[in-house]
N, CA, C and O atoms as a MOPAC input file, in Angstrom:
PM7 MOZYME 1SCF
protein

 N    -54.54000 1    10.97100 1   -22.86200 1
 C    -54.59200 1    10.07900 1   -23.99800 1
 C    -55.28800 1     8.76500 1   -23.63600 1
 O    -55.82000 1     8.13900 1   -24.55300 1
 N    -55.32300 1     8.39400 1   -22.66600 1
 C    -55.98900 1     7.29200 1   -22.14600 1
 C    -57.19100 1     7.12700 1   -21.78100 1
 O    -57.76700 1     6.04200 1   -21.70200 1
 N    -57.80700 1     8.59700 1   -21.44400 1
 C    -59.50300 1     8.27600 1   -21.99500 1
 C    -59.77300 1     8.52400 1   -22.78900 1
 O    -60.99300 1     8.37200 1   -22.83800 1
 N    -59.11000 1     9.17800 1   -24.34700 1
 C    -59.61500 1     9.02700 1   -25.24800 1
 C    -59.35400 1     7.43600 1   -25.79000 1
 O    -60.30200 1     6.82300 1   -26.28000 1
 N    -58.11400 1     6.85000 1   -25.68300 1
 C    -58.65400 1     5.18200 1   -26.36900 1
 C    -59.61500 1     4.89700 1   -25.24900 1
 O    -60.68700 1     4.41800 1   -25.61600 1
 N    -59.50700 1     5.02800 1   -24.38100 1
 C    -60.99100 1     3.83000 1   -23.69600 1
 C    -62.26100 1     4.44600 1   -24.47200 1
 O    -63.04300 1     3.66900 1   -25.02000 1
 N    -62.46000 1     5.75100 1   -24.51800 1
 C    -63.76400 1     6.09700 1   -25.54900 1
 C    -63.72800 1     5.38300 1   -26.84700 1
 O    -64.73600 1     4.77200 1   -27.20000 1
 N    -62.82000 1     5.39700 1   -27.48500 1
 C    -62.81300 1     4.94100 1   -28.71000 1
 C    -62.75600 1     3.08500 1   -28.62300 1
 O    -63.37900 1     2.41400 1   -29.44500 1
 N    -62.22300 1     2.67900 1   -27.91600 1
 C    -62.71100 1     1.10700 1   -27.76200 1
 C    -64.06300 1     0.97000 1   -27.19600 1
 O    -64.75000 1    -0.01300 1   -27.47500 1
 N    -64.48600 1     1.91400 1   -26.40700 1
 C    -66.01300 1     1.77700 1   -25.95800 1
 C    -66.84000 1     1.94300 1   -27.27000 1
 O    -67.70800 1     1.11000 1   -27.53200 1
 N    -66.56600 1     3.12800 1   -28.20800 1
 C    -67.79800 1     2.70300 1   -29.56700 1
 C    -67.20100 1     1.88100 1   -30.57200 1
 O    -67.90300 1     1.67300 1   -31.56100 1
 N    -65.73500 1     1.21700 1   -30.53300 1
 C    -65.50200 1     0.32000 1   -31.36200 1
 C    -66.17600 1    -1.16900 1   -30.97800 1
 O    -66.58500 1    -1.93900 1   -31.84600 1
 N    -66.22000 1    -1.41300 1   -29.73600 1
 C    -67.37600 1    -2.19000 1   -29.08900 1
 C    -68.83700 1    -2.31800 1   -29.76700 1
 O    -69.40600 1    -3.27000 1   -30.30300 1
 N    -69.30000 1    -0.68300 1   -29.47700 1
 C    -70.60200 1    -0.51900 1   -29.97700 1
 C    -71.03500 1    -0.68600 1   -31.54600 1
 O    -72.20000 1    -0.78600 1   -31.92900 1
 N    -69.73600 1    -0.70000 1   -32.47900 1
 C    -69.83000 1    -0.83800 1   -33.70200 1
 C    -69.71000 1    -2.27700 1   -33.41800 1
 O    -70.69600 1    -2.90100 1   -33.81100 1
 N    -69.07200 1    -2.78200 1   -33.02100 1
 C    -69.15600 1    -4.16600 1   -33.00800 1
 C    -70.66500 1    -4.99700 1   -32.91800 1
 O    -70.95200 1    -5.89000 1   -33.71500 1
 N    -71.34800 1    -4.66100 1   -32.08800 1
 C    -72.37800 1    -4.92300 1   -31.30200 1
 C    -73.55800 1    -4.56200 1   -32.46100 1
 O    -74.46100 1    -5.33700 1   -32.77600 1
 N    -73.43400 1    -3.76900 1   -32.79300 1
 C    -74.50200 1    -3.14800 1   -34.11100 1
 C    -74.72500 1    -4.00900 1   -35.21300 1
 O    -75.75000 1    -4.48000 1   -35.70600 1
 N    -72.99400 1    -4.14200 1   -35.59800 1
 C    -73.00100 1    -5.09200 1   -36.78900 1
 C    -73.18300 1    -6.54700 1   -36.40900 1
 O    -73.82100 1    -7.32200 1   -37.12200 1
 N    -72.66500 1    -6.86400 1   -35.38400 1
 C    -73.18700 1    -8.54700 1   -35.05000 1
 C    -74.41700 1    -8.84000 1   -34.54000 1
 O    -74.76000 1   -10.01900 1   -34.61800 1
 N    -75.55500 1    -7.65500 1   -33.77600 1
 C    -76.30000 1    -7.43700 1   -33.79400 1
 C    -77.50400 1    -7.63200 1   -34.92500 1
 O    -78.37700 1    -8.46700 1   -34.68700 1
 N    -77.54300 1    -6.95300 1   -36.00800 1
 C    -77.86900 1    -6.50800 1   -36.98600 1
 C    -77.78700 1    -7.96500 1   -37.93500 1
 O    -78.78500 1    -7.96700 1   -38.65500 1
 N    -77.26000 1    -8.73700 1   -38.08900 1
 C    -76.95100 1   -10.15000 1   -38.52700 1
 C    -77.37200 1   -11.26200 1   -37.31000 1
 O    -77.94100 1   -12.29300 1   -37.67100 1
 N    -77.13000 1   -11.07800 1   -36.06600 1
 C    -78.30500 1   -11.99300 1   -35.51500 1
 C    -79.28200 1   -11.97500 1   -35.19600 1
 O    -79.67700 1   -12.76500 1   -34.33800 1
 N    -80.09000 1   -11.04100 1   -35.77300 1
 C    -81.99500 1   -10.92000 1   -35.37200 1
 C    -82.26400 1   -11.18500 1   -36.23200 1
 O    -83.45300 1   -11.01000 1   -36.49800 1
 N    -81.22100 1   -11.89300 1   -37.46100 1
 C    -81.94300 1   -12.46900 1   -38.95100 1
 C    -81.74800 1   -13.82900 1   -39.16200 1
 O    -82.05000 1   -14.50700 1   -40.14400 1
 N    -81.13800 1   -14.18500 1   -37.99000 1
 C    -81.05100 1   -15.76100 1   -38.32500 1
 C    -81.94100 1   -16.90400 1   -38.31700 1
 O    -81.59300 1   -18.08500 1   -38.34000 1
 N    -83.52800 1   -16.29000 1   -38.27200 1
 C    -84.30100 1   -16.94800 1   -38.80000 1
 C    -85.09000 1   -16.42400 1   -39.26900 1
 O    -86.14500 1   -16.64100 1   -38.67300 1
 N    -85.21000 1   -15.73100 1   -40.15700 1
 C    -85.71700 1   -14.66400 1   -41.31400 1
 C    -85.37800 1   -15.79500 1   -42.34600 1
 O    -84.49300 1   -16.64000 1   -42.48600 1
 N    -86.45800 1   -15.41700 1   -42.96800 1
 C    -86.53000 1   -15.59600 1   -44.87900 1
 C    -85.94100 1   -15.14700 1   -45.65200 1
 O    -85.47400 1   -15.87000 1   -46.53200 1
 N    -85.75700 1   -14.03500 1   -45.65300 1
 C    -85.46300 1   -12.71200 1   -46.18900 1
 C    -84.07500 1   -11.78600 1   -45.43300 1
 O    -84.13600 1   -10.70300 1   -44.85000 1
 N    -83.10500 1   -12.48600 1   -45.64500 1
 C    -82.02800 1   -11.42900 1   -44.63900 1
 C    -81.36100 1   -10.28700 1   -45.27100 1
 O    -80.86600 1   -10.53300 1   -46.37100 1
 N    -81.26500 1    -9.37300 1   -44.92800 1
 C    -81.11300 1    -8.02000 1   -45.47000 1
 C    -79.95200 1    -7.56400 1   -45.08500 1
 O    -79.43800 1    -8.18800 1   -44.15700 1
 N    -79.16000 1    -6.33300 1   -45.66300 1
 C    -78.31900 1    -5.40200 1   -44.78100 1
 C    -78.92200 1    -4.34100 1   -44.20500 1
 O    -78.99900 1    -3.41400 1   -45.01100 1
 N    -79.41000 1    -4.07000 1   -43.08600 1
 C    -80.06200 1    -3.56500 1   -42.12400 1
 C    -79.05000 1    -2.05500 1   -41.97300 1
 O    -77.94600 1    -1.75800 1   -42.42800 1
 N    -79.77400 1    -1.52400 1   -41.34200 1
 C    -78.72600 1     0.09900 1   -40.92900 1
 C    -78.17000 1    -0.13200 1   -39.89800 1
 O    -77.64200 1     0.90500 1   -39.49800 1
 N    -77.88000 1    -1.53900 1   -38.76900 1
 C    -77.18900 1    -1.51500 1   -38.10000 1
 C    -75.97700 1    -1.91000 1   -38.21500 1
 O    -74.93400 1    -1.42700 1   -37.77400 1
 N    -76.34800 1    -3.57300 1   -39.34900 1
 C    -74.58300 1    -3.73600 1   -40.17100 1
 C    -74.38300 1    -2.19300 1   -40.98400 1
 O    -73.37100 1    -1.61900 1   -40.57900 1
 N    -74.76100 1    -1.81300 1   -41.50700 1
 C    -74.25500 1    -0.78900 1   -41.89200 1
 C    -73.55600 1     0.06400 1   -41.30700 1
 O    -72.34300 1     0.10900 1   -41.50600 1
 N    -74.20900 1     0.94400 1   -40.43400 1
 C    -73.63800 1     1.64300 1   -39.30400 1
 C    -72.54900 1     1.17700 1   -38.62500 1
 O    -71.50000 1     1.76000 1   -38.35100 1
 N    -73.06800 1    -0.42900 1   -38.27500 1
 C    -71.69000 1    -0.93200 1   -37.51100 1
 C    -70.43000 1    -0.91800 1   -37.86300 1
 O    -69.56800 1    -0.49300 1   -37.09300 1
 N    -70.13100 1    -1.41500 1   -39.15900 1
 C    -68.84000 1    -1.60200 1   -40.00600 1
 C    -68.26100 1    -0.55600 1   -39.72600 1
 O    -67.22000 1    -0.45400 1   -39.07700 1
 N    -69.22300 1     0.73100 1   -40.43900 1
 C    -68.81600 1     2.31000 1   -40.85500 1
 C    -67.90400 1     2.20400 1   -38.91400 1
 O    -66.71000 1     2.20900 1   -38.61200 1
 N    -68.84400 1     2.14300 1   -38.26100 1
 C    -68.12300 1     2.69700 1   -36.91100 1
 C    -66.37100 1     1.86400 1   -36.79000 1
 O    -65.29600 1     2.45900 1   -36.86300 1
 N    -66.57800 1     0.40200 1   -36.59600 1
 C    -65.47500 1    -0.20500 1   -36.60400 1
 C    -64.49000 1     0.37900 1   -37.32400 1
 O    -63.55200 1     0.82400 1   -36.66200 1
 N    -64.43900 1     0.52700 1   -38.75600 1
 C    -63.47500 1     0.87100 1   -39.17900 1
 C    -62.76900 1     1.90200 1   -38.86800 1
 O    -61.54600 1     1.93500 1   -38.73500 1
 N    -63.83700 1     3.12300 1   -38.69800 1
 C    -62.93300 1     4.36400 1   -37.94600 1
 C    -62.55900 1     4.27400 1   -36.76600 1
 O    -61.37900 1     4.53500 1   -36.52700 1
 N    -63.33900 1     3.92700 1   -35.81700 1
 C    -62.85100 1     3.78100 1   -34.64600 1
 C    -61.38600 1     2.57000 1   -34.55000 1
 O    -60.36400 1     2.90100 1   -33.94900 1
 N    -61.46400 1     1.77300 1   -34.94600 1
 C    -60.05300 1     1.23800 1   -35.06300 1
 C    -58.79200 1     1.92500 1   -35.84900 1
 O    -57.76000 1     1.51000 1   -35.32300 1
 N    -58.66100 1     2.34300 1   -36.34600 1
 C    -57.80300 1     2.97500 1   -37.54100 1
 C    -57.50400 1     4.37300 1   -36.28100 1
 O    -56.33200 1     4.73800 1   -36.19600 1
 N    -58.41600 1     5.00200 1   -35.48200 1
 C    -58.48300 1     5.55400 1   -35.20500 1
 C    -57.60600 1     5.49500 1   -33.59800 1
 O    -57.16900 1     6.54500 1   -33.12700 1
 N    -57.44400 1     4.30300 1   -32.93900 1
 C    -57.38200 1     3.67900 1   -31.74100 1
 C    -55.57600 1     3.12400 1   -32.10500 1
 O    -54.54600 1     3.14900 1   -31.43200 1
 N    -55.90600 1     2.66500 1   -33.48500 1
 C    -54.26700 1     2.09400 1   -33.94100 1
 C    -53.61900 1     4.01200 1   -33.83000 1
 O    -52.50500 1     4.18300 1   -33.33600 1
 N    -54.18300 1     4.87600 1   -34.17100 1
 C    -53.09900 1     6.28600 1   -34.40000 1
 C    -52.90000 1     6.62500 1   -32.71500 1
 O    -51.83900 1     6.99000 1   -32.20800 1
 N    -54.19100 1     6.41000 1   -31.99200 1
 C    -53.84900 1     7.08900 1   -30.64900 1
 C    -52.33500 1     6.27500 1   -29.79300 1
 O    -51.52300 1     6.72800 1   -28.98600 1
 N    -52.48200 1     4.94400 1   -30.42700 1
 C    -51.69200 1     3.80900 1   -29.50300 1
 C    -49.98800 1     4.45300 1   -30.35400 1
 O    -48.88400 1     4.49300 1   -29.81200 1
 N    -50.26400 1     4.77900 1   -31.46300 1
 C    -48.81000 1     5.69000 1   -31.96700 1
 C    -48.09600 1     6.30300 1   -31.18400 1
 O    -46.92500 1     6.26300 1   -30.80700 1
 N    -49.49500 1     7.21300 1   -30.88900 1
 C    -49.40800 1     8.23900 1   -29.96100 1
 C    -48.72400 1     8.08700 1   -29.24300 1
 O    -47.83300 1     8.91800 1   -29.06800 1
 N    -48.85100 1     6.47700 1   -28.16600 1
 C    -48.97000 1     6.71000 1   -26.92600 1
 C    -47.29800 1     5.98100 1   -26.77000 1
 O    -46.72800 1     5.59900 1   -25.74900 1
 N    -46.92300 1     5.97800 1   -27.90400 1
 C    -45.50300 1     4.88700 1   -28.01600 1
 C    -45.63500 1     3.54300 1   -27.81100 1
 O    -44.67600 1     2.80300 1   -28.02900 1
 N    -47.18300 1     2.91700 1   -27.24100 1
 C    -47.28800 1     1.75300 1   -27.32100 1
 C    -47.40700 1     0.44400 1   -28.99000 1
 O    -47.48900 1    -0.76500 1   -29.21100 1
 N    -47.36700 1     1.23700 1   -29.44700 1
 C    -47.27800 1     0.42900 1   -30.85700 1
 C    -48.01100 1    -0.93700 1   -30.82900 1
 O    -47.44400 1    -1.83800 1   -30.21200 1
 N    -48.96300 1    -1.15100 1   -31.30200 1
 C    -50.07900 1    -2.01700 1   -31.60700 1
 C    -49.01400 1    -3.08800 1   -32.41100 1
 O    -47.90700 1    -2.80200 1   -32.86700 1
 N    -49.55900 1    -4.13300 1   -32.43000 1
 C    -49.07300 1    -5.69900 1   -33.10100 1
 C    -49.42000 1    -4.82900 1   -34.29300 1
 O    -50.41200 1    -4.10100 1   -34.33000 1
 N    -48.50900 1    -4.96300 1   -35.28500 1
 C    -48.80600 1    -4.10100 1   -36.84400 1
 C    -49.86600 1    -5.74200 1   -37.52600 1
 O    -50.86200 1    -5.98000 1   -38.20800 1
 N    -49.22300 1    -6.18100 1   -37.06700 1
 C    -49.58600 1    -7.97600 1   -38.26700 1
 C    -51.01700 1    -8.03100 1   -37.50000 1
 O    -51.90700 1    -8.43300 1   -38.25000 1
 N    -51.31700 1    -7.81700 1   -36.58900 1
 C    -52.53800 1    -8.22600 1   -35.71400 1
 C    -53.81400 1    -7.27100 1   -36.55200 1
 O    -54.90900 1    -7.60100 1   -37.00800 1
 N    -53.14100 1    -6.06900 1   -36.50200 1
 C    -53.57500 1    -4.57400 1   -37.24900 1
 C    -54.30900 1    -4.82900 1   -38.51300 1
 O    -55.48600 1    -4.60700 1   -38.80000 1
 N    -53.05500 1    -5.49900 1   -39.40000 1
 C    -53.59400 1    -5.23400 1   -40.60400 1
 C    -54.30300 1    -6.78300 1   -40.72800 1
 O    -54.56700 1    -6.87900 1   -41.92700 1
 N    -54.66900 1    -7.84700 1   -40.15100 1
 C    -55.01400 1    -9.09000 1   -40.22800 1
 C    -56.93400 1    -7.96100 1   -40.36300 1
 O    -57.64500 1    -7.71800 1   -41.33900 1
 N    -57.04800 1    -7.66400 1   -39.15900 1
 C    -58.05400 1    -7.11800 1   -38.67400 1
 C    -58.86900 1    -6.07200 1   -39.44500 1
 O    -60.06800 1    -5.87400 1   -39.24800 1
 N    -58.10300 1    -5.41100 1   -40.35400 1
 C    -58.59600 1    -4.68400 1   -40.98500 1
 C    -58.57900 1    -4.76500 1   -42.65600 1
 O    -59.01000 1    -3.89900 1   -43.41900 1
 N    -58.01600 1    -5.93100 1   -42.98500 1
 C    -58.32700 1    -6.84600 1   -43.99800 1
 C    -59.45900 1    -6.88200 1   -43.52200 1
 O    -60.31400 1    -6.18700 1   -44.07100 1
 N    -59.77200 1    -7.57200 1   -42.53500 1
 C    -61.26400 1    -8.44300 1   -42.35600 1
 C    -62.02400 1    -7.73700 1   -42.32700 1
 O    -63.11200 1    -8.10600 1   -42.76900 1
 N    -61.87300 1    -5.97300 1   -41.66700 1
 C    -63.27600 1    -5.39300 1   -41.86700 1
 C    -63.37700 1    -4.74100 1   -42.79200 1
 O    -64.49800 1    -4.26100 1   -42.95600 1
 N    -62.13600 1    -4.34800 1   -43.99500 1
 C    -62.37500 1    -3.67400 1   -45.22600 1
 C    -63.12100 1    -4.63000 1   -46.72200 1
 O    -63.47800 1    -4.27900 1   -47.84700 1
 N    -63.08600 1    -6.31500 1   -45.78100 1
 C    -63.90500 1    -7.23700 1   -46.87000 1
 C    -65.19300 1    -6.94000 1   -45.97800 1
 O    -65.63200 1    -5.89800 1   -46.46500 1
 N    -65.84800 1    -7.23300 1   -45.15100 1
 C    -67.09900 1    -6.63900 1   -44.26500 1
 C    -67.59700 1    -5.83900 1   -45.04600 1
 O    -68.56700 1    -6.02500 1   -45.78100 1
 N    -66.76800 1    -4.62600 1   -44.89200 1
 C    -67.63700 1    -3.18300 1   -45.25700 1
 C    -67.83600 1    -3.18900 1   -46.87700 1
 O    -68.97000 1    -2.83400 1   -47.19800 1
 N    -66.99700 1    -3.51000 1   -47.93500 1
 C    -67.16100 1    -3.91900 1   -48.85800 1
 C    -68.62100 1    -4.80900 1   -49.07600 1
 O    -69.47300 1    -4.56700 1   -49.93100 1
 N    -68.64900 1    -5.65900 1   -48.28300 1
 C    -69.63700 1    -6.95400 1   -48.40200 1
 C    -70.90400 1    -6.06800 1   -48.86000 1
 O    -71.46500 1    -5.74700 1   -49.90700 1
 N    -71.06100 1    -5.80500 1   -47.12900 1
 C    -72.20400 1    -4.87500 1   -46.78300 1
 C    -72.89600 1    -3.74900 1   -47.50900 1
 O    -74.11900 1    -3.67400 1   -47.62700 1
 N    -71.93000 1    -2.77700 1   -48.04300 1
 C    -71.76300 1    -1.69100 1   -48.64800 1
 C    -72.30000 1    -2.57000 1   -50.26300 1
 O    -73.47400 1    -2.38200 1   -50.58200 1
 N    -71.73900 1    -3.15800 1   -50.86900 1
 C    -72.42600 1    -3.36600 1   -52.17400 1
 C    -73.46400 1    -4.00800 1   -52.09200 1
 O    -74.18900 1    -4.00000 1   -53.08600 1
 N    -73.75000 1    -4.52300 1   -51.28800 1
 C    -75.49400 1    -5.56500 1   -50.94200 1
 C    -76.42900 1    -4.73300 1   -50.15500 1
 O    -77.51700 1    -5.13400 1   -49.74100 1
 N    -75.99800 1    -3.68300 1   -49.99500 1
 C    -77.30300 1    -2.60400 1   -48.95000 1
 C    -78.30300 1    -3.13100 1   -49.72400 1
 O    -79.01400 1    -4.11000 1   -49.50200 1
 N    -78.27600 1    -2.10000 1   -51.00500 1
 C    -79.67100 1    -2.10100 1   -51.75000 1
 C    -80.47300 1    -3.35600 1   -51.90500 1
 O    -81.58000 1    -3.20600 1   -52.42200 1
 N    -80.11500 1    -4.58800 1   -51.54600 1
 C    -80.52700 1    -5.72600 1   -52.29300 1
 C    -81.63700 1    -5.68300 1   -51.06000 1
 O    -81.66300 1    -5.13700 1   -49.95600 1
 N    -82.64900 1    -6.63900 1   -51.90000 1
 C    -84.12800 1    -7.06200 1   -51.65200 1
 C    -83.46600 1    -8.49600 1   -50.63500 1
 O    -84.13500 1    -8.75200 1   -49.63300 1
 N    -82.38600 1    -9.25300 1   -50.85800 1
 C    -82.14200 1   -10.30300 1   -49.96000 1
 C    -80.74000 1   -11.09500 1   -50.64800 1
 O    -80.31300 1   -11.39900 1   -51.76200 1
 N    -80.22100 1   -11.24200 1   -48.77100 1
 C    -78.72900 1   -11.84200 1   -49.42800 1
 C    -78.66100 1   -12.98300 1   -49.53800 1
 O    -79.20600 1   -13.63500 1   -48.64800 1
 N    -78.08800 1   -13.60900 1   -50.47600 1
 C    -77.82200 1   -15.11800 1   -50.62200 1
 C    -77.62100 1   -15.50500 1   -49.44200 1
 O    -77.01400 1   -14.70400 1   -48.73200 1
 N    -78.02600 1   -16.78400 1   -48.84000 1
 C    -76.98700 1   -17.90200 1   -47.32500 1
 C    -76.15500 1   -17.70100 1   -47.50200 1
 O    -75.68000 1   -17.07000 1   -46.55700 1
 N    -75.30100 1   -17.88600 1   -48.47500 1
 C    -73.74400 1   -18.58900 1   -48.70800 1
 C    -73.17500 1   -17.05300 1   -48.19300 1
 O    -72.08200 1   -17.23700 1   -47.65800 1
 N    -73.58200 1   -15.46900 1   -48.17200 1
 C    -73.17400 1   -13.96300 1   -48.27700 1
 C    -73.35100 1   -13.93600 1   -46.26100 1
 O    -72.57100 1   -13.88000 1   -45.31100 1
 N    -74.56200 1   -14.00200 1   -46.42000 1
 C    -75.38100 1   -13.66800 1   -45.16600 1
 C    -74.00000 1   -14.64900 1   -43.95200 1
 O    -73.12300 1   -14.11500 1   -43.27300 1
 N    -74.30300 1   -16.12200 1   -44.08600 1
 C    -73.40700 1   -16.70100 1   -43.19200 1
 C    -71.65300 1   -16.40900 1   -43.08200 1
 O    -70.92400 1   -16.62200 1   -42.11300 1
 N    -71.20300 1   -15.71500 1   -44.76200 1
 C    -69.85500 1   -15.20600 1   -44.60400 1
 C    -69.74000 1   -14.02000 1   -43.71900 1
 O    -68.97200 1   -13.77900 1   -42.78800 1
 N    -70.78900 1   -13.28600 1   -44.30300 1
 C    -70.86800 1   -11.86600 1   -43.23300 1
 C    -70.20900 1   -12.17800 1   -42.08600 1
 O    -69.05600 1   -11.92100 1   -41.74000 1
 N    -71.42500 1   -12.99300 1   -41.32900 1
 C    -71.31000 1   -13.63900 1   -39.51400 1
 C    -70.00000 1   -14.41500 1   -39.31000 1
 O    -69.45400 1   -14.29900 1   -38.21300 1
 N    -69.39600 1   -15.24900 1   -40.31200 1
 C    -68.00900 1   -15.73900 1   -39.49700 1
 C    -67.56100 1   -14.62900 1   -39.57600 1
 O    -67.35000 1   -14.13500 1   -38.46900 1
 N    -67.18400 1   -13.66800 1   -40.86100 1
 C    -66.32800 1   -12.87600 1   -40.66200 1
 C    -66.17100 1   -11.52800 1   -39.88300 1
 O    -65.21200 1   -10.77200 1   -39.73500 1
 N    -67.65100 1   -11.50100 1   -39.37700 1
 C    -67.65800 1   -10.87700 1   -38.15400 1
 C    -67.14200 1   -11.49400 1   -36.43600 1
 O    -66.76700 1   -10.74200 1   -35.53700 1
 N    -67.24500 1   -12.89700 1   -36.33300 1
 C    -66.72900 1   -13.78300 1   -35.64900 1
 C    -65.53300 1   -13.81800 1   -35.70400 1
 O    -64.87000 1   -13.84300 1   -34.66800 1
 N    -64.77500 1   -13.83300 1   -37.33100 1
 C    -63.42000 1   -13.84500 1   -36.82000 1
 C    -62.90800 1   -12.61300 1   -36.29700 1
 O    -62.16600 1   -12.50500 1   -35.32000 1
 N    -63.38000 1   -11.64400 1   -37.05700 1
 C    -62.36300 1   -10.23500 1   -36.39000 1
 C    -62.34000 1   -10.00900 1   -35.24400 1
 O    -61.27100 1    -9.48400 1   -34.93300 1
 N    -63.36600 1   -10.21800 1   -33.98400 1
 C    -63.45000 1   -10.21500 1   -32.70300 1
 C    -62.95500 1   -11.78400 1   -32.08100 1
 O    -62.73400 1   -11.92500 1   -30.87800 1
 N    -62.85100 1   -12.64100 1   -32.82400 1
 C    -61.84000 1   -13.81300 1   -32.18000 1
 C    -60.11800 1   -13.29000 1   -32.63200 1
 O    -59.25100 1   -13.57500 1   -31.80600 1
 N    -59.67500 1   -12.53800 1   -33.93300 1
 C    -58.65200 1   -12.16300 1   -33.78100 1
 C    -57.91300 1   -10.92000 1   -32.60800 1
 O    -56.72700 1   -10.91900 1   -32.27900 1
 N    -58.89000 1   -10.00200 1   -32.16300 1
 C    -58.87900 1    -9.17700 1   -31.55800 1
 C    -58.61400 1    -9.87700 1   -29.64800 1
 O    -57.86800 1    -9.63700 1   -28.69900 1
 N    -59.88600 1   -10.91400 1   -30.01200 1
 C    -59.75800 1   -11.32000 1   -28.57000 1
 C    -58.68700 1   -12.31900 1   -28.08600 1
 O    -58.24100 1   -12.23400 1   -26.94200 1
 N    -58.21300 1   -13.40300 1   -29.08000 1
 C    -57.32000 1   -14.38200 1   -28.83400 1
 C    -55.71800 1   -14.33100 1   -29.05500 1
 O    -54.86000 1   -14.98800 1   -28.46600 1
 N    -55.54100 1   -13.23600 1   -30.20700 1
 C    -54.12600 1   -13.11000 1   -30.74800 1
 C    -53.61300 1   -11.99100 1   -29.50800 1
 O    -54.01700 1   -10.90900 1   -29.08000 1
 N    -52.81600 1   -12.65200 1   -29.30000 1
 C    -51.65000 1   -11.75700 1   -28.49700 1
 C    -50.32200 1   -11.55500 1   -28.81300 1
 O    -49.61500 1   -10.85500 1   -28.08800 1

């Protein structure tokens, strides 16, 4: 059971990395878009976490529930975000810069809350 969560935190990482990725090669663009890497990224995060919270069930270690659902508030507004603005020709600042904190916060909640 324990290399499957390290796999699954290794591409919850990589979803991470995609989607914060994917939002900073546009921060000086004209034109900022939802790219297929926020896209992709979210999609990954969400499963792979949801996915990492069932193994830790598993494992009798029981995940912070409040930490849990803080976190996945934050990426079910993300994927939402993302997901209805794909199609668009360009996202507002005020969208584009919420994206990025709120990609900032979920990996500052992940990294700081204990």
């Amino acid at each position: 059971m324990d290399i499957l969560h390290e796999i699954l935190v290794f591409l919850h990482l990589i979803g991470f990395a995609a989607l914060f990725g994917g939002l900073f090669v546009q921060l000086r663009s004209d034109a900022r878009v939802v790219n297929a890497a926020m896209f992709h990224g979210i999609l990954t995060q969400v499963l792979t976490g949801l996915l990492i919270v069932g193994v830790l069930e598993g494992m009798d270690e029981g995940p912070d529930s409040i930490k849990v659902g803080v976190k996945l508030v934050v990426a079910i507004v993300i994927a939402v975000l993302v997901v209805a603005n794909r199609k668009k020709p360009a996202l507002p600042n005020g969208l584009f810069f919420g994206l990025l904190g709120l990609t900032a916060l979920n990996v500052g909640v992940a990294v700081f809350w204990n």
